[in-house]
C-alpha positions as CSV (number, residue, x, y, z in Angstrom):
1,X,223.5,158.5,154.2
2,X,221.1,157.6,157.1
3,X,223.4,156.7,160.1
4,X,221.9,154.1,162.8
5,X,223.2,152.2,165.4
6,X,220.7,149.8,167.2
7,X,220.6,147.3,169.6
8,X,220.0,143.8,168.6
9,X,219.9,140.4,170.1
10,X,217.4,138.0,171.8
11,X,214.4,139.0,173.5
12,X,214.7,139.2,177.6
13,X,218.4,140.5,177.3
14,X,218.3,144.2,178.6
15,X,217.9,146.2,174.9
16,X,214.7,148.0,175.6
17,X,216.5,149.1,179.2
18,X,220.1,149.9,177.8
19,X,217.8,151.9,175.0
20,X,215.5,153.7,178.0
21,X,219.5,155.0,179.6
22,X,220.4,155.9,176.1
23,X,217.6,158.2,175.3
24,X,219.1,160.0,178.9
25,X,223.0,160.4,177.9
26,X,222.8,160.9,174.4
27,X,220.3,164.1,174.6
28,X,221.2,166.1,172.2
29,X,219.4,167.6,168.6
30,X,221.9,165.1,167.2
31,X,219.6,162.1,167.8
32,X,216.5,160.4,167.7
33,X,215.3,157.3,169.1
34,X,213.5,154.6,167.3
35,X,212.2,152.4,169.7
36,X,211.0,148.5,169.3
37,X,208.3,148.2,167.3
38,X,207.5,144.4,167.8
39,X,206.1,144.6,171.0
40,X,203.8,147.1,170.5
41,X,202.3,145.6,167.5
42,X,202.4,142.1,169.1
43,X,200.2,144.1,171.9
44,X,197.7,145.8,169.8
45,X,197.0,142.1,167.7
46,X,196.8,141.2,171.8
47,X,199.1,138.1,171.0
48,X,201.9,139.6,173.2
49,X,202.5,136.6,175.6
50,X,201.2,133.4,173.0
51,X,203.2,135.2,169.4
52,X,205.3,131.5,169.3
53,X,201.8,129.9,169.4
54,X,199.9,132.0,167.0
55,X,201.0,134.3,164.2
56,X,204.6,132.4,164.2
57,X,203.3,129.0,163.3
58,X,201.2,130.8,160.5
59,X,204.2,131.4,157.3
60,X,201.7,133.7,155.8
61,X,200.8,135.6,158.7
62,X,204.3,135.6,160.2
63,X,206.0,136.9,157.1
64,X,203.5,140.1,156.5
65,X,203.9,140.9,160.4
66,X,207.6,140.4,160.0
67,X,207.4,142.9,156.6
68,X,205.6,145.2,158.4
69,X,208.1,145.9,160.9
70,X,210.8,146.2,158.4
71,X,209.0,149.2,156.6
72,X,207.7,150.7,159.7
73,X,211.4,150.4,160.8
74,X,212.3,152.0,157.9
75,X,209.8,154.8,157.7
76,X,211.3,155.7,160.6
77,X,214.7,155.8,159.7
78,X,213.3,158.0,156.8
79,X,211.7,160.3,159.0
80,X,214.8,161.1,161.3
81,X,217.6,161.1,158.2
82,X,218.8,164.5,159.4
83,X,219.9,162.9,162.8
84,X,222.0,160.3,164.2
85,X,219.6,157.7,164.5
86,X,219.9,155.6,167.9
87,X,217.1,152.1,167.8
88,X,215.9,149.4,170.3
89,X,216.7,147.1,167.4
90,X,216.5,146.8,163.4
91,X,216.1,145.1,160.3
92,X,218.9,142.9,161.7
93,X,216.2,141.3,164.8
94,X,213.2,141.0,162.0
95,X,215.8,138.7,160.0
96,X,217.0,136.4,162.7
97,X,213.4,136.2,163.5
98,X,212.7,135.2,160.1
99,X,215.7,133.1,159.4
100,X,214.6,131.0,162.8
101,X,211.6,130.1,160.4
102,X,213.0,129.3,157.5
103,X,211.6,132.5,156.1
104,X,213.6,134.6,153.4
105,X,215.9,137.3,154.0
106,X,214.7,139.2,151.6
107,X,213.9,142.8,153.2
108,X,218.1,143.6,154.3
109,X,218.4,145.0,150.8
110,X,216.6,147.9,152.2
111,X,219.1,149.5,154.0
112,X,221.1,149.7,150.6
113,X,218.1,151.1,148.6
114,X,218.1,153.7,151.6
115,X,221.4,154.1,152.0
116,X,221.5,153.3,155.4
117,X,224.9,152.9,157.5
118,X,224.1,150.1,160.7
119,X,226.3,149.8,163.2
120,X,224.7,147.4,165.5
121,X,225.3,146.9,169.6
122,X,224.8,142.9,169.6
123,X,223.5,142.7,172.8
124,X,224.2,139.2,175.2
125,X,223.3,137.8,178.5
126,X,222.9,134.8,180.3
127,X,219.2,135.3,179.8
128,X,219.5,135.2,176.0
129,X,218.0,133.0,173.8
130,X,220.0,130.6,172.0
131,X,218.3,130.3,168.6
132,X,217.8,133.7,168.1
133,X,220.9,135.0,169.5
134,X,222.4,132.2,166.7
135,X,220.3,133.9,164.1
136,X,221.2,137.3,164.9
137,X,225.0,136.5,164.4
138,X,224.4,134.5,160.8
139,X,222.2,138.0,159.6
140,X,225.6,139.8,160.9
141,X,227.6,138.0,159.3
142,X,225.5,137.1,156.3
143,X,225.2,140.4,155.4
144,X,228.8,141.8,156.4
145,X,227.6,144.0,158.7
146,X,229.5,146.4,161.3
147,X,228.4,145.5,164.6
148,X,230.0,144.7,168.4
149,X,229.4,142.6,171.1
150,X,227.8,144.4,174.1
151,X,227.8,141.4,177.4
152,X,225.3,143.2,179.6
153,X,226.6,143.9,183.0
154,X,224.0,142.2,185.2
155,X,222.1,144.1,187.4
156,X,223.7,147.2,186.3
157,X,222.1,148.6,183.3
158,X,223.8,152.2,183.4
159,X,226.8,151.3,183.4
160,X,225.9,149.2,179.7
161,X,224.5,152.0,178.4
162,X,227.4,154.4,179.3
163,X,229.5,151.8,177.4
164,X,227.4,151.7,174.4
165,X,226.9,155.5,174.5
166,X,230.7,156.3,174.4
167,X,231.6,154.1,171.6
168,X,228.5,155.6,170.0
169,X,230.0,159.5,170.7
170,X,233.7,157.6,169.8
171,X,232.4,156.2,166.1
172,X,230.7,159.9,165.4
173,X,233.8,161.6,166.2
174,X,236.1,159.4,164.2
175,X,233.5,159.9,161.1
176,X,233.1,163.4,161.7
């Protein structure tokens, strides 16, 4: 069984800093961090700032870019099965992304085929988006997921990310 637990929620909340303080306290040959692959992609197609405007409003375009991330995501979850896998999100965002389009959920049968156990850090804030942070809840429910609400303490990103990383090191010991 592939074990990961990522950070999921709208864009703009904190999840790319809480996963930045992560990578620091849970150091250990235990882990490996998968970071967002979104952004990067959305930089290299040099869309970053106009994605809503372009590739979004295109249901062809949108759902190969949203596929993509799925099995890059998963690639990587392949490549680090031997650790505890820690992610700046998951399979979970691509959905809600997806599911704000009207596009299918098709690809969350992957973590199954994988066998892969998410526990997922749903991540809030007054800075959240509405739809999306709708969107992730129905995936997490949909799909009868494990998964916890994280509000971010604003202004104080360490002290998140110590939160999330003890119930991380609290869920391993209970399953160990």
């Amino acid at each position: 069984m592939i074990r990961v637990y990522a950070l999921s929620g709208s864009h703009d909340v904190g999840k790319t800093t809480i996963f930045t303080r992560l990578k620091r306290l849970l150091r250990s040959y235990r882990f490996a961090f998968v970071g967002e692959f979104a952004d990067c992609l959305l930089k290299q197609m040099d869309i970053r700032d106009a994605w809503k405007e372009t590739i979004q409003r295109d249901a062809e375009a949108y759902d190969y870019f949203e596929t993509a991330l799925d099995f890059v995501t998963v690639a990587s979850y392949l490549v680090y099965r031997d650790k505890v896998i820690v992610a700046d999100r998951s399979i979970v965002d691509n959905c809600a992304y997806r599911l704000c389009v009207g596009s299918p959920l098709n690809t969350m049968s992957l973590l199954s085929f994988y066998d892969v156990s998410l526990y997922t850090f749903f991540v809030r804030s007054k800075r959240e988006d509405a739809e999306v942070t709708n969107a992730v809840a129905e995936v997490l429910k949909r799909f009868s997921l494990p998964y916890e609400e994280v509000q971010v303490i604003e202004g104080k990103p360490d002290e998140t990310a110590e939160s999330v990383a003890r119930r991380i090191l609290e869920i391993e010991k209970q399953g160990a």
